[in-house]
FIVO-286982 format. One line per field, with one value per residue (C-alpha): x, y negated, z. Coordinates in pm, whole numbers, plus 50000, padded with zeros to 5 digits. Layout:
N
X: [X,...]
Y: [Y,...]
Z: [Z,...]
END
This chain:
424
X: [47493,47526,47811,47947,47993,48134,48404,48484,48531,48752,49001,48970,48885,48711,48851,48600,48283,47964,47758,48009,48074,47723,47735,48007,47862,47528,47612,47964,47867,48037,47858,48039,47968,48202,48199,48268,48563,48347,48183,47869,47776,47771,47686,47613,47564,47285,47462,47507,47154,47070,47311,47155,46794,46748,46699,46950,46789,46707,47104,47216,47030,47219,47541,47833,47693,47347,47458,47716,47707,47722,48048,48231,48490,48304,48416,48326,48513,48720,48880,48889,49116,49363,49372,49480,49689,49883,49787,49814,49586,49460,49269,49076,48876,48584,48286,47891,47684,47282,47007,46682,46502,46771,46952,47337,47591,47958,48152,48511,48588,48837,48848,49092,49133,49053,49286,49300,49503,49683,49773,49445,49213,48854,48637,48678,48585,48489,48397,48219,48241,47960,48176,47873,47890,48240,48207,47916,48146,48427,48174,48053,48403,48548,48214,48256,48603,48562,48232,48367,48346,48707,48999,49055,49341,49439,49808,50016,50234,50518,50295,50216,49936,49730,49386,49273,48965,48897,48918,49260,49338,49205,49395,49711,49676,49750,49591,49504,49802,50043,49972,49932,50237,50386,50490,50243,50541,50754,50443,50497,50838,51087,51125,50772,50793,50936,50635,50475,50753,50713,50357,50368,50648,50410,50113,50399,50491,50122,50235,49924,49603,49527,49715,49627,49883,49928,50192,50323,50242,50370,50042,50099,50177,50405,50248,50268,49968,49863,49666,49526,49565,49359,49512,49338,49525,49330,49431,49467,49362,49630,49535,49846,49849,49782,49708,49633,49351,49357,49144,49258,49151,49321,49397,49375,49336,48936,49042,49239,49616,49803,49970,50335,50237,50190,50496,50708,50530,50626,50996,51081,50887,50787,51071,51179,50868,50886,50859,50786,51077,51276,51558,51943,51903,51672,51863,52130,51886,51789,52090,52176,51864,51965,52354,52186,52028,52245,52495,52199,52122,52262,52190,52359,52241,52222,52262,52168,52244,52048,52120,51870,51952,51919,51743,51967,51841,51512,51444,51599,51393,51074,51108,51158,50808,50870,51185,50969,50727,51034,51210,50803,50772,51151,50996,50701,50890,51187,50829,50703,51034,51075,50931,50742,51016,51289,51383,51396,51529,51618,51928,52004,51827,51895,52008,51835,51933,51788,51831,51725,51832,51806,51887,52209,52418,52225,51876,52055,52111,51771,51697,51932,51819,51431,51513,51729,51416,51187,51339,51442,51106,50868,50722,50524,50666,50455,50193,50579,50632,51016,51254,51312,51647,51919,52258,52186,52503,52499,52714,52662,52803,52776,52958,52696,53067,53057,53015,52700,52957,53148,52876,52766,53088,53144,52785,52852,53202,53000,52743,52960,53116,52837,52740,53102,53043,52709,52732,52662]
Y: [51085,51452,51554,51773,51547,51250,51493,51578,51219,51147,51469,51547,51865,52140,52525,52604,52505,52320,52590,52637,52266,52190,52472,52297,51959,52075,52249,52057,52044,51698,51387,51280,51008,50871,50525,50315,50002,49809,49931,50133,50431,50703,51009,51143,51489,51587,51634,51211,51198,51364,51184,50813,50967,50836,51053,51065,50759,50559,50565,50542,50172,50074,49925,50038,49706,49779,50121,49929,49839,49412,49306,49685,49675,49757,49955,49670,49573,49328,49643,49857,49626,49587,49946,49970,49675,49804,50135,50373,50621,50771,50594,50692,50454,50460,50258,50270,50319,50215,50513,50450,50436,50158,50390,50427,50672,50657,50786,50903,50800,50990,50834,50883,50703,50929,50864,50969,51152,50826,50715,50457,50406,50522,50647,50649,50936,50954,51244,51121,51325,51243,51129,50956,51227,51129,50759,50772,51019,50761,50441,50636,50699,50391,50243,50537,50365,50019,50013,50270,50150,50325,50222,50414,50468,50682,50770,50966,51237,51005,50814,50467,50316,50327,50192,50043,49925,49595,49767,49882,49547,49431,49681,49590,49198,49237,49138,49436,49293,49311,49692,49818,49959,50005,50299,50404,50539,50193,50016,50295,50196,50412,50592,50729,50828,51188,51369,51192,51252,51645,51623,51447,51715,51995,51839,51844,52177,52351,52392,52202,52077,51863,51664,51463,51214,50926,50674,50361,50101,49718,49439,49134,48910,49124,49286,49705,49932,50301,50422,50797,50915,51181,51302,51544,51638,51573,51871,51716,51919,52181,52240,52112,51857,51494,51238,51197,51029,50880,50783,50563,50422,50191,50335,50176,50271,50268,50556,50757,50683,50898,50694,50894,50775,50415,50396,50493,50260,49975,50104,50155,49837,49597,49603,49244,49089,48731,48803,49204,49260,49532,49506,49587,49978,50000,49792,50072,50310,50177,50067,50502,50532,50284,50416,50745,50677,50456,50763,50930,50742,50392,49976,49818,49797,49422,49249,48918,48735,48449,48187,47930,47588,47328,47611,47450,47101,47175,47359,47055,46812,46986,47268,47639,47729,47489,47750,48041,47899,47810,48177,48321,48054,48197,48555,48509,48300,48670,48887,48694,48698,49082,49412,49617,49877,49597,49558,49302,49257,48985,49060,48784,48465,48270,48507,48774,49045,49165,49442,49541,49830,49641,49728,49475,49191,48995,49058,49024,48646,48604,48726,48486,48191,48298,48343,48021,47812,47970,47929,47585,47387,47195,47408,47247,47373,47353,47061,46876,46849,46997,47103,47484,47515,47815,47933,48268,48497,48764,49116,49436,49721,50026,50240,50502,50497,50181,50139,49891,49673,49649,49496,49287,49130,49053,48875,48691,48567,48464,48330,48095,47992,47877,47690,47452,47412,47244,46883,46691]
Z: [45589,45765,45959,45711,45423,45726,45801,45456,45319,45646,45600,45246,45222,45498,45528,45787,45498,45547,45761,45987,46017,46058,46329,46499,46543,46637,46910,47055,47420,47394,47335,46994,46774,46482,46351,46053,46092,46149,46486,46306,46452,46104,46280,46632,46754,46951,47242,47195,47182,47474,47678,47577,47548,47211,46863,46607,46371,46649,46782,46476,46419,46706,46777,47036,47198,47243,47435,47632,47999,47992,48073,47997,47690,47342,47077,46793,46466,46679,46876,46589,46365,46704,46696,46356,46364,46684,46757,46928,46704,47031,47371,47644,47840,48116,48110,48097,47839,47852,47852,47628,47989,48125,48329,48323,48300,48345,48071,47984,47601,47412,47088,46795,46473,46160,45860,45491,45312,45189,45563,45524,45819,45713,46094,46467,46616,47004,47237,47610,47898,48178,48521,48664,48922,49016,48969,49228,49478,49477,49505,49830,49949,49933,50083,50357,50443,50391,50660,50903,51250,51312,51166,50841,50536,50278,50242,50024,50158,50241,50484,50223,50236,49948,50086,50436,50551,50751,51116,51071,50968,51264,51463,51344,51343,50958,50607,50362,50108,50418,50462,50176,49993,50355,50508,50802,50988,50997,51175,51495,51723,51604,51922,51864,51511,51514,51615,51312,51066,51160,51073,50765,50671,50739,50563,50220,50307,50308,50652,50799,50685,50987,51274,51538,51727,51986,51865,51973,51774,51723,51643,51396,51715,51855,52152,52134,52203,52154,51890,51820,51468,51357,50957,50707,50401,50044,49799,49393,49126,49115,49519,49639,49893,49736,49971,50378,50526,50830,51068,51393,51704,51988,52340,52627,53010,52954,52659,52992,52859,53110,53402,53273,52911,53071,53265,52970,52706,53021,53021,52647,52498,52808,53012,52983,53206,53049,52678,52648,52452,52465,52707,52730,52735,52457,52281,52288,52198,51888,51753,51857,51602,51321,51368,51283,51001,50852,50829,50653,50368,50218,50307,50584,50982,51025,51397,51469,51826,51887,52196,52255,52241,52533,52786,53097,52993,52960,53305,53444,53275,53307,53545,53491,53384,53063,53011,53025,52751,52549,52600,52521,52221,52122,52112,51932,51659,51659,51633,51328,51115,51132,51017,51224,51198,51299,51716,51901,52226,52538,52626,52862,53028,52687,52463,52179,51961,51640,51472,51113,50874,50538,50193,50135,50268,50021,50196,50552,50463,50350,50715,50842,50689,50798,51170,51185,50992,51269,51536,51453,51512,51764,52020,52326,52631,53018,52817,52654,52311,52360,52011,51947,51883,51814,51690,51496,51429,51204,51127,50863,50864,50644,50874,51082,51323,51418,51742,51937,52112,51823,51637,51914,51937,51578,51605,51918,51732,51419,51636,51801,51478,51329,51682,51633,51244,51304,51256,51590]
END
């Protein structure tokens, strides 16, 4: 059956006649072949041919199987009649297809269904387009990032991460389904993100290809640390700036942190020396920041005070390096019930704040009911198996003028309410 007379019994009729037809098919730089409903191949063009390596008889004894990569969708009767039970006409899908010498090739499938006249289904016609090439560039990519000694990421231009590979994982304490989706910026303390923010606006604006930048950063268990992001903007097809990848790498004094950079790291995020929380002034700080940006867009800025159950009773009992492990076991539970972008701070011997800029009340009483659960538990305390225990208060407020004592009041009062309606 040629070409010609394949395309006339599909369409009906041709206005372009047989010769030029014929012309068309032979020479279609795209790998074409059509096929009957029931998954035979009917014709291929040479282009086809020279693709799989086989002549036109010898590909045409063969079925979409045969030529198929094991375990990659076939085009068989199966998926033509779900095609013309359901539609759509039209589909594109990637897979492999089998050379005559056993080697592969990647292919991109249009393929269309080819009607009569009447409406009736009679061929399926598909055109393959070779992305081997590109297959084999993103198969060395992602192995490029996922072995990398450094930590590595790619990012679109709002800063979320799309792929990481294990050693940012493991400089960040986190899993790979905990980071991605998340904004790179809300893992830095939000005292260090601006100089980020600036770049990431550049790299949207064409402003910038590159950027490199130290940030402040806050680890799974709660500890902060430096890390040195170096950024490259990837360009999409219409050479306007797509996607960011990053490359990072921990600081430390062996990497010559600055002693100024040191002290201030100390000030803003380790002033408390017990628990390395923030302290009093930061506190007021951040809720400056969160204020801020509360007037700026919508949610509510939630505040949480926390004061620790049975502290007095428990230096008694056991002396005051039991209280310190209960106050550090207090900290680490706070750490592990918030964000990265969330603060935390000790703002007295027994007593924590929380702060967290969250989409509604309703998600603010989810947060409530998580930090009372953790921090309502058995902790050991100085080698004693002592109880956790803690009266969380909680306030909102969609208003950027509300004011820090304000909102710590309104906490404190709620806290204490909650404190006389437990049961005894």
């Amino acid at each position: 059956m040629d070409a010609y007379r394949v395309g006339v019994e599909a369409g009906g009729r041709s206005t372009i006649g047989e010769m030029a037809w014929e012309t068309l098919w032979q020479q279609a730089p795209s790998p074409t072949v059509l096929l009957d409903l029931q998954g035979r191949a009917v014709e291929v063009n040479p282009a086809m041919c020279g693709l799989l390596g086989y002549d036109r008889e010898e590909l045409l004894r063969l079925r979409p199987g045969e030529v198929t990569y094991s375990g990659d969708p076939v085009l068989d009767k199966k998926a033509i009649d779900r095609l013309v039970a359901e539609g759509p006409d039209s589909f594109v899908d990637e897979k492999r297809l089998v050379r005559s010498d056993g080697g592969v090739v990647w292919v991109l499938i249009n393929s269309s269904l080819v009607r009569r006249p009447d409406g009736s289904p009679q061929l399926v016609i598909s055109q393959c387009h070779d992305i081997t090439a590109r297959r084999e560039s993103e198969k060395l990519w992602r192995q490029t990032l996922l072995n990398a000694p450094i930590g590595m990421a790619l990012l679109d231009l709002h800063s979320h991460l799309l792929e990481v590979n294990d050693r940012l994982c493991e400089l960040l304490g986190r899993r790979r389904d905990e980071l991605l989706g998340q904004r790179g910026l809300d893992l830095i303390y939000p005292g260090y993100r601006k100089p980020v923010e600036a770049m990431y606006a550049d790299f949207r604006a064409g402003r910038a290809e590159t950027g490199r930048q130290e940030a402040c950063v806050r680890h799974r268990d709660g500890h902060p640390f430096w890390m040195l992001a170096r950024l490259s903007v990837m360009r999409g097809a219409d050479d306007r700036p797509a996607y960011v990848v990053g490359q990072y790498e921990a600081l430390g004094v062996e990497a010559r942190v600055s002693e100024a950079r040191l002290v201030e790291l100390t000030r803003m995020a380790l002033h408390d020396p017990l628990t390395g929380l923030a302290n009093r002034a930061l506190l007021i700080e951040r809720f400056q920041q969160e204020l801020a940006e509360l007037g700026g867009g919508s949610g509510v800025l939630a505040v949480f005070l926390i004061d620790l159950d049975g502290l007095k009773e428990i230096n008694d009992h056991y002396g005051h390096e039991a209280g310190d492990q209960l106050l550090q076991a207090a900290a680490r539970e706070l750490l592990c019930s918030v964000r990265p972008a969330d603060t935390v701070a000790r703002v007295g011997g027994d007593e924590f704040v929380v702060l967290a800029h969250l989409g509604d009340e309703a998600r603010a009483e989810v947060m409530h009911a998580r930090l009372v659960h953790r921090l309502n538990t058995e902790t050991t305390a100085a080698g004693h198996p002592v109880r956790l225990g803690a009266s969380v208060g909680m306030t909102t407020t969609h208003d950027a003028s509300t004011t820090s004592r304000a909102l710590l009041d309104s906490a404190d009062r709620d806290m204490y309410a909650r404190k006389h309606a437990r049961p005894t």
